[in-house]
N, CA, C and O of each residue as an XYZ file, in Angstrom:
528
protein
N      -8.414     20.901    -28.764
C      -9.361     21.297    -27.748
C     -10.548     20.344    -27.729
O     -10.931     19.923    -26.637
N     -11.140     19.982    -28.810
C     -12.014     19.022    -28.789
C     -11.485     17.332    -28.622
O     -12.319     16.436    -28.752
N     -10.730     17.168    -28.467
C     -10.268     15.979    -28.027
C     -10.349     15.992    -26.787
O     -11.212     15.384    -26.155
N      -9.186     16.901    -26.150
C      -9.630     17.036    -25.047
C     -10.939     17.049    -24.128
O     -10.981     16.234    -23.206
N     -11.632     17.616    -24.257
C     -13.213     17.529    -24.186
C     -14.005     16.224    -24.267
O     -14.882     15.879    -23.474
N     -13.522     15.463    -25.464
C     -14.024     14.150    -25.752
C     -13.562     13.645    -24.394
O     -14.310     13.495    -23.428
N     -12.283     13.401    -24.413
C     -11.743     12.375    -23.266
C     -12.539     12.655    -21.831
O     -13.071     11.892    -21.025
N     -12.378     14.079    -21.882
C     -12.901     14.569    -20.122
C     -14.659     14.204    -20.040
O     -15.166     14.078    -18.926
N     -15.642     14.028    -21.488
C     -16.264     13.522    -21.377
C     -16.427     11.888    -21.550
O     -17.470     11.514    -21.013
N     -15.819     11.017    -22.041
C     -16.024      9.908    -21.686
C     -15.162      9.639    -20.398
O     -15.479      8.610    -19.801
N     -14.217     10.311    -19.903
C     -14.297      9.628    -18.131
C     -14.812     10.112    -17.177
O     -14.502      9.925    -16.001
N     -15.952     11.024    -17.754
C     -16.909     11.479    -16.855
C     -18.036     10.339    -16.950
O     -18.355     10.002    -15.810
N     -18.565      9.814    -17.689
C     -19.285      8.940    -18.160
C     -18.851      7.641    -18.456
O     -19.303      6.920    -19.345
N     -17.817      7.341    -17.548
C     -16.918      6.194    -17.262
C     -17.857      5.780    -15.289
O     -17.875      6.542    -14.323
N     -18.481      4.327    -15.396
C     -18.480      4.378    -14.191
C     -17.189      4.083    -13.131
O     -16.082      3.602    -13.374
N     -17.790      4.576    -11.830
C     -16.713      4.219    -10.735
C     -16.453      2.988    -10.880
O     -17.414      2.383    -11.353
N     -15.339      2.197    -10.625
C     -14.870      0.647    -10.485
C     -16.169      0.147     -9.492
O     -16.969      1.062     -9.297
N     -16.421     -0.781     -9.019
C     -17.534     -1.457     -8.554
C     -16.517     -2.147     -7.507
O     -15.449     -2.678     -7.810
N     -17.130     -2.017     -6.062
C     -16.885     -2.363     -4.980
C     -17.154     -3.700     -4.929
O     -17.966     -4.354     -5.583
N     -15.983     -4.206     -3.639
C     -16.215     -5.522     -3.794
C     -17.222     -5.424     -2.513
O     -17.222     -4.338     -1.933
N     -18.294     -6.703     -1.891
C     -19.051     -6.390     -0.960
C     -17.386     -5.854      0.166
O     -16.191     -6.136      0.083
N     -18.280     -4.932      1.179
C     -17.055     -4.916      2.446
C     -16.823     -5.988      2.784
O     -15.638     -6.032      3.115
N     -17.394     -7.110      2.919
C     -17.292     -8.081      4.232
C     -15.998     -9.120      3.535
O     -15.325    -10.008      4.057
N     -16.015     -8.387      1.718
C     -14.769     -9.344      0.944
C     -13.836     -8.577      0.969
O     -12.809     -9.247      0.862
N     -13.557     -7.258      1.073
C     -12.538     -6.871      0.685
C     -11.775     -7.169      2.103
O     -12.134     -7.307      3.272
N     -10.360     -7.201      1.288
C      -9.434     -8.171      1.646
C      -8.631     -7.495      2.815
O      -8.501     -7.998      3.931
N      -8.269     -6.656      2.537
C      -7.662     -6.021      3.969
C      -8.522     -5.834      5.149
O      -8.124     -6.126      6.277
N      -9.779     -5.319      4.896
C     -10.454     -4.949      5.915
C     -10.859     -6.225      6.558
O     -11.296     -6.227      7.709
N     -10.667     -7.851      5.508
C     -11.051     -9.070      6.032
C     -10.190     -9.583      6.889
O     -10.570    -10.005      7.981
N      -8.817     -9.617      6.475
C      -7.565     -9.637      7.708
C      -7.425     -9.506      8.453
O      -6.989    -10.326      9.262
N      -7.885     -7.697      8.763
C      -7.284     -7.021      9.688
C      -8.397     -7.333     10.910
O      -8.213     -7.346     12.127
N      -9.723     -7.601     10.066
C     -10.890     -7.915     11.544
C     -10.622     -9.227     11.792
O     -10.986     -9.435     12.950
N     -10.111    -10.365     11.241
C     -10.106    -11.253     11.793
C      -9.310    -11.521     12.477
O      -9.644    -12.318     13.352
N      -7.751    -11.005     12.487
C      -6.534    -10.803     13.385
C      -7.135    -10.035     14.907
O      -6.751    -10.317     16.042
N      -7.913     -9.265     14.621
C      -8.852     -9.003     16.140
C      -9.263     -9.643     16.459
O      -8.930     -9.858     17.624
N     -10.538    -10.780     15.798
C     -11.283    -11.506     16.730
C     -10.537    -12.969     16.731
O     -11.219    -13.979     16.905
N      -9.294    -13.043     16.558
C      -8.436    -14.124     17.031
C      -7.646    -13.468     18.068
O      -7.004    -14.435     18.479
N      -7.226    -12.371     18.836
C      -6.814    -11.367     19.331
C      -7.811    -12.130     20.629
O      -7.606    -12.997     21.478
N      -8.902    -11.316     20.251
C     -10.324    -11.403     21.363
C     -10.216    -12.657     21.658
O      -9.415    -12.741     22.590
N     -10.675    -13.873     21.297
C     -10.595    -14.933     21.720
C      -9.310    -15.311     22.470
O      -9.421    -15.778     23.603
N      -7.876    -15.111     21.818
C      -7.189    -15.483     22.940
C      -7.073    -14.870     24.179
O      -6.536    -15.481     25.103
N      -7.543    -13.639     24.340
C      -7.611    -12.586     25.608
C      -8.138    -13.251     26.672
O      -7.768    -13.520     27.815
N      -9.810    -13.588     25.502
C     -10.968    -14.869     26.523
C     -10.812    -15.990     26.885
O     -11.689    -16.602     27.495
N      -9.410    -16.596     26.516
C      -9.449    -18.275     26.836
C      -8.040    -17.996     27.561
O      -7.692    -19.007     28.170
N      -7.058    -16.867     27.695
C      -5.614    -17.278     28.602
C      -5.910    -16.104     29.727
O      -6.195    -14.937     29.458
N      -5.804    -16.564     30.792
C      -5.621    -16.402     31.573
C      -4.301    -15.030     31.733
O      -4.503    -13.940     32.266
N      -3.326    -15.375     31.269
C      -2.468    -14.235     31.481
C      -2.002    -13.738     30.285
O      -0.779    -13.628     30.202
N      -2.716    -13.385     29.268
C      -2.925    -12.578     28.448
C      -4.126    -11.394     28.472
O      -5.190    -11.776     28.958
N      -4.082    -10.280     28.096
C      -5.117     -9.439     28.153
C      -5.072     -8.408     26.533
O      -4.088     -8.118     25.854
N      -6.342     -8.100     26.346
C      -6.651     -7.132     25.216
C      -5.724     -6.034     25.473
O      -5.323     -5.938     26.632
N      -5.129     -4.825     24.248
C      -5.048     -3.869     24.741
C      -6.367     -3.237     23.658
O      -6.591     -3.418     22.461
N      -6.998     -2.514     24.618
C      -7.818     -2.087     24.080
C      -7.699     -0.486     23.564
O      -8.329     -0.025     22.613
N      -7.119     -0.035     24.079
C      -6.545      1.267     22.975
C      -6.301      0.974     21.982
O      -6.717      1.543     20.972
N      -5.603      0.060     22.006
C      -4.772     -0.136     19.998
C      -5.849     -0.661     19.212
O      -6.105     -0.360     18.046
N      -6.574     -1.626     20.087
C      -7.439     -1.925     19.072
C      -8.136     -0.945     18.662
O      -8.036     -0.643     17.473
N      -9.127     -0.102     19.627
C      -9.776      1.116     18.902
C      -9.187      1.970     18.385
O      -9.798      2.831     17.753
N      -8.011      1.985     18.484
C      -7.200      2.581     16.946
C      -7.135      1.762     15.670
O      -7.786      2.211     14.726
N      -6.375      0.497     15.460
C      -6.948      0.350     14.459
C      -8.168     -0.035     13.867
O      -8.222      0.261     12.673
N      -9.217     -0.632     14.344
C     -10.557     -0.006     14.226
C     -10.691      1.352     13.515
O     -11.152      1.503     12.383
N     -10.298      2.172     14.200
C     -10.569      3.266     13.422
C      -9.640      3.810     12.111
O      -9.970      4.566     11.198
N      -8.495      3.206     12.344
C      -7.802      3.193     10.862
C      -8.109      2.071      9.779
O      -7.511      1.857      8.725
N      -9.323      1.344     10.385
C      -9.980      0.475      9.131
C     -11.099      0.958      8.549
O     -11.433      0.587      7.424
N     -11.928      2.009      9.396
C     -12.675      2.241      9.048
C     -12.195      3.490      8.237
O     -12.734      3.635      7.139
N     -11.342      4.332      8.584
C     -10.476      5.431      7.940
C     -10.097      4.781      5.994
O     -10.323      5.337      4.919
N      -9.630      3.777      6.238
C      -9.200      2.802      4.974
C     -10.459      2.783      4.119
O     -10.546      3.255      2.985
N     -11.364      2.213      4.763
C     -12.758      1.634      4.084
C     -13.283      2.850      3.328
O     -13.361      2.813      2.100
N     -13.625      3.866      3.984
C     -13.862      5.208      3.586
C     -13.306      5.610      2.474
O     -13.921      5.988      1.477
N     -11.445      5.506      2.672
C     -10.923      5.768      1.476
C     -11.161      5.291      0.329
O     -11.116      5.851     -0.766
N     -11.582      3.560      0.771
C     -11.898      2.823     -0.955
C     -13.052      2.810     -1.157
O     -13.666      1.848     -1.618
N     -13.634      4.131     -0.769
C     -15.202      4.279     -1.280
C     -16.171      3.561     -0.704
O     -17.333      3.702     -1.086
N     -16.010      3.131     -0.212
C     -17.159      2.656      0.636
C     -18.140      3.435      1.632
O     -17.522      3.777      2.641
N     -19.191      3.732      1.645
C     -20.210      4.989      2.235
C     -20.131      4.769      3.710
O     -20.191      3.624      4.157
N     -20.006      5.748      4.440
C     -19.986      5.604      6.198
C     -21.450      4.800      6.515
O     -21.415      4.180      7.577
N     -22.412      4.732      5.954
C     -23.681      3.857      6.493
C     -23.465      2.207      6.324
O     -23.717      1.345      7.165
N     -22.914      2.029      4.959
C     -21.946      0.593      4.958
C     -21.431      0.279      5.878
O     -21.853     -0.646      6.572
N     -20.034      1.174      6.236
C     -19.259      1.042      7.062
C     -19.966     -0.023      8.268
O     -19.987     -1.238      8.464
N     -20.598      1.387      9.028
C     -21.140      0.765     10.439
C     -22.532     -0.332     10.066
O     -23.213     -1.097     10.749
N     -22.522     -0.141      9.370
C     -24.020     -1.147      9.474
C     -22.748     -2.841      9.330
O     -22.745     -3.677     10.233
N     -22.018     -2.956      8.318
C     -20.881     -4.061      9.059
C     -20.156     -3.787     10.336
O     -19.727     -4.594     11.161
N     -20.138     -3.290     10.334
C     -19.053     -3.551     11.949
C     -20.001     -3.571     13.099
O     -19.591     -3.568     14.260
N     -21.597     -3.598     12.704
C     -22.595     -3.714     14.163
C     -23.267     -4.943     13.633
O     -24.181     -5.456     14.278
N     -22.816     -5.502     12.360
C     -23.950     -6.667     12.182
C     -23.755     -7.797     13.411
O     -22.645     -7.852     13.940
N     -24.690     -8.592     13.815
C     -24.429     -9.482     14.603
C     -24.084    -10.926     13.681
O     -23.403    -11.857     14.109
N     -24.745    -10.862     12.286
C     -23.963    -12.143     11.675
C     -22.796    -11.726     10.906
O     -22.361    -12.683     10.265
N     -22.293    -10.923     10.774
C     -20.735    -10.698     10.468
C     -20.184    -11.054     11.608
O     -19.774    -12.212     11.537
N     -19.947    -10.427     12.898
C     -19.569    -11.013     14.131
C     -19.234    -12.309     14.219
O     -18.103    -12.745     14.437
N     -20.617    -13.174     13.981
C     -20.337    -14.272     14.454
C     -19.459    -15.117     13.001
O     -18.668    -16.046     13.167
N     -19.786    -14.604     11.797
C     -18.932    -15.668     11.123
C     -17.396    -15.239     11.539
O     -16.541    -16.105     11.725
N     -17.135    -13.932     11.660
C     -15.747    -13.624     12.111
C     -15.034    -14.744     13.224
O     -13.957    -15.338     13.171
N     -16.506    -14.755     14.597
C     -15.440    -15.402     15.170
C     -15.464    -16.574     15.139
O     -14.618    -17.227     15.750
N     -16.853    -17.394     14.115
C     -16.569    -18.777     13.516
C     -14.849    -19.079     13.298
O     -14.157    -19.906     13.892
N     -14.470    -18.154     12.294
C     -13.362    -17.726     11.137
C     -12.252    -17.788     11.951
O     -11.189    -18.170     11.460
N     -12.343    -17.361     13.540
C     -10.849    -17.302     13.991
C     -11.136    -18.347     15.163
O     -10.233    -18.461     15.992
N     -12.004    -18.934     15.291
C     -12.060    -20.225     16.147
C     -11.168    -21.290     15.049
O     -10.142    -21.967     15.125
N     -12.259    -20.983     13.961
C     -11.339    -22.250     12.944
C      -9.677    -22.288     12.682
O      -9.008    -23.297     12.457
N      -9.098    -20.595     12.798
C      -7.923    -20.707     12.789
C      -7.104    -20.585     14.055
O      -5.919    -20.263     13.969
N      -7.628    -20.807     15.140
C      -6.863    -21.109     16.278
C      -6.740    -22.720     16.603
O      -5.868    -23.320     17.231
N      -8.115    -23.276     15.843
C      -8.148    -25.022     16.079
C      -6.836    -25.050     15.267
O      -5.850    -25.507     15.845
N      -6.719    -24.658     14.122
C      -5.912    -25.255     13.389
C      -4.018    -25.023     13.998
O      -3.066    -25.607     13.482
N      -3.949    -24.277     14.884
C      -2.822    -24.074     15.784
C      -3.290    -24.865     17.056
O      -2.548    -24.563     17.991
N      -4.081    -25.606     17.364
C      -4.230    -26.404     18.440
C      -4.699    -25.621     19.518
O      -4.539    -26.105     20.638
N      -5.259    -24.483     19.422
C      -6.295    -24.341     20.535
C      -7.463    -24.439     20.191
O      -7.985    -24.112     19.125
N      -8.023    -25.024     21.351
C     -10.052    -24.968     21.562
C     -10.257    -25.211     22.598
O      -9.419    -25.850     23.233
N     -11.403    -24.817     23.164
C     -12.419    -24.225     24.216
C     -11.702    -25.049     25.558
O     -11.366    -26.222     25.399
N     -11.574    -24.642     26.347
C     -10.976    -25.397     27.709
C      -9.268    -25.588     27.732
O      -8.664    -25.678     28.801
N      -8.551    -25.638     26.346
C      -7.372    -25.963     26.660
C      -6.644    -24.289     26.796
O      -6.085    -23.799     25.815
N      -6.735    -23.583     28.029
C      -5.860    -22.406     27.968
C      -4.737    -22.225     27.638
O      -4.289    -21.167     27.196
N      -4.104    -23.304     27.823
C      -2.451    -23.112     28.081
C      -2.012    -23.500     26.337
O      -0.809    -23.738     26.229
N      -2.592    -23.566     25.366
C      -2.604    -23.532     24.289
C      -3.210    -22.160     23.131
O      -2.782    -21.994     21.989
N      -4.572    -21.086     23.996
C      -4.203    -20.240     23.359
C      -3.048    -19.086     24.401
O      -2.659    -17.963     24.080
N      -2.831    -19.633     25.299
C      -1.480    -18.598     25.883
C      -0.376    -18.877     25.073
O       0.475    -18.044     24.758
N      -0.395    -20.313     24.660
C       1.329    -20.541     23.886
C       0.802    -19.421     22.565
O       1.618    -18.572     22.206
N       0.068    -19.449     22.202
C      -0.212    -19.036     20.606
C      -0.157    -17.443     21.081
O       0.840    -16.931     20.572
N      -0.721    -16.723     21.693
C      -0.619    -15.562     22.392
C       0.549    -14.801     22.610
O       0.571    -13.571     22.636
N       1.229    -15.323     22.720
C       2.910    -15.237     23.317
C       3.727    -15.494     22.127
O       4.724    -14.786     21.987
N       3.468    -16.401     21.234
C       4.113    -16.488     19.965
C       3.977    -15.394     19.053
O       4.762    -14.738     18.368
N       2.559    -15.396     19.280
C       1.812    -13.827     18.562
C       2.840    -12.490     18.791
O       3.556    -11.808     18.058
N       2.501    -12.512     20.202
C       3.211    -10.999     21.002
C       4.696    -11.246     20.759
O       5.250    -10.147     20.713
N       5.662    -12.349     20.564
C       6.596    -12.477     20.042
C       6.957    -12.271     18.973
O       8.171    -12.080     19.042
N       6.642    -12.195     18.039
C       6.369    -12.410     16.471
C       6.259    -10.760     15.780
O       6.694    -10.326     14.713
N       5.211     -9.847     17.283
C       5.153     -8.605     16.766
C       3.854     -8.447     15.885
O       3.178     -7.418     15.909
N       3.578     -9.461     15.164
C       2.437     -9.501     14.304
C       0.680     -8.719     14.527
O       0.382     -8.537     15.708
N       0.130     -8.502     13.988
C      -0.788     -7.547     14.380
C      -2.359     -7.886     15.703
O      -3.210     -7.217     16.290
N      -1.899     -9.458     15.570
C      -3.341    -10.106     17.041
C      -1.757     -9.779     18.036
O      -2.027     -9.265     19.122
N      -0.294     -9.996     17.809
C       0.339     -9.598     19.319
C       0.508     -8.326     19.599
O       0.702     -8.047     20.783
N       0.490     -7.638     18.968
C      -0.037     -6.498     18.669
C      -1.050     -5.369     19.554
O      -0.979     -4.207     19.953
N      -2.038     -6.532     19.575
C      -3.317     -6.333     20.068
C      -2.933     -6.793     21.634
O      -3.788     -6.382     22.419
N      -2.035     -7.421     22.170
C      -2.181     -8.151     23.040
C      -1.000     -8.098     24.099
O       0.170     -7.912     23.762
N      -1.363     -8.256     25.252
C      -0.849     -8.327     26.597
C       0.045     -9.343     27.206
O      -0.581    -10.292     27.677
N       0.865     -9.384     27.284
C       1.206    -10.671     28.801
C       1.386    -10.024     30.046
O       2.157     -9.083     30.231
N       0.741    -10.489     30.799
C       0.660    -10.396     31.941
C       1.610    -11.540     32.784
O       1.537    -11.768     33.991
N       2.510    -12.183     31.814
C       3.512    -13.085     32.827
C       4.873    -12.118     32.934
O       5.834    -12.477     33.613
């Protein structure tokens, strides 16, 4: 009985694991940046479009996630409204669309990538429309 006791008091007096910042942890880093590579190709092809239901679903199953790994709902939103998280995000998926050969003016390059995406099934085609 006193063992017992011991144990239930030292993992009471065990701290929680220590969070990584949100903006590192790794899924929630993926999954927003597969959006704002999503977003950008919506904004540069012409016959591609957002779906924007799915996205505000998973949106909300990231934030559902985040919650789960402890992370406090004031965290939460205070990242997902920062304006410099935003922008390194879509630094982050400019850099990985250059690196597939789209940038600013060439449309018909994020439509190929768009379409490969929505081909592929993957979670920015996912997100995403053809309108051809």
């Amino acid at each position: 009985m006193l063992r017992t006791f011991t144990i239930a008091l030292t993992l009471a007096a065990t701290p929680a694991l220590a969070l990584v910042p949100i903006n590192e942890e790794p899924v929630i880093h993926e999954k927003l940046l597969m959006g704002f590579i999503g977003d950008a190709i919506a904004d540069n092809c012409p016959t591609i479009e957002p779906r924007n239901l799915r996205a505000l679903g998973e949106l909300n199953n990231l934030r559902d996630y985040a919650l789960k790994q402890g992370y406090e709902a004031g965290v939460v939103r205070e990242f997902v409204t920062s304006k410099e998280e935003k922008a390194k995000f879509k630094a982050e998926a400019a850099e990985w669309l250059k690196a597939k050969g789209a940038e600013p003016g060439n449309a018909e390059a994020y439509c190929q990538i768009g379409e490969a995406e929505i081909a592929k099934e993957s979670l920015i085609g996912y997100l995403l429309r053809s309108k051809k």
